[in-house]
C-alpha angles and dihedrals in degrees: 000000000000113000092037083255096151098047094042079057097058089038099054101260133102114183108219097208126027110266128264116039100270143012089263085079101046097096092052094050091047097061095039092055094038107034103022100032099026090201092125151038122238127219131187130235092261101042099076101113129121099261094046093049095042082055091061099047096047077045094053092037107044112008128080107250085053093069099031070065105054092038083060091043091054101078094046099054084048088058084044096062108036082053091064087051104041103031130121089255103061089037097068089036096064088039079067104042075052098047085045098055101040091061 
């Protein structure tokens, strides 16, 4: 599926917004995430129909591609979440919490 939606569910995660900052980047991330990553399926407009999903998921669950997938997928979710715990934002964040309860 575009957007790695599927994968990023077995793997924890779930994007909130498709990547990138516009539609004019969909087709990049796409391949990226389909063709350089190969941590998703892609489906077209008009494949979104029950067999056809139904195909990817058994695809993403028992085959496996599925879990060459979610083995690829893995590290990146590792670097997703230390990232929420180790990013600038919740550095400074905490540099606050920290500036508010020592006064």
């Amino acid at each position: 599926m575009t957007h790695g939606v599927i994968p990023w569910v077995i793997a924890g995660n779930t994007p909130s917004r498709p990547y990138g900052s516009g539609c004019y980047n969909q087709s990049v991330n796409t391949m990226y995430i389909t063709r350089v990553w190969k941590i998703a399926l892609e489906l077209e407009k008009n494949e979104f129909e029950r067999g056809n999903i139904t195909e990817c998921i058994r695809k993403l669950l028992v085959e496996k591609d599925g879990q060459e997938m979610r083995d690829r997928a893995a590290p990146l979710k590792a670097k997703d979440m230390a990232s929420l715990k180790e990013g600038s934002s919740q550095k400074y964040l905490d540099q606050l919490a920290d500036l508010i309860l020592s006064a």
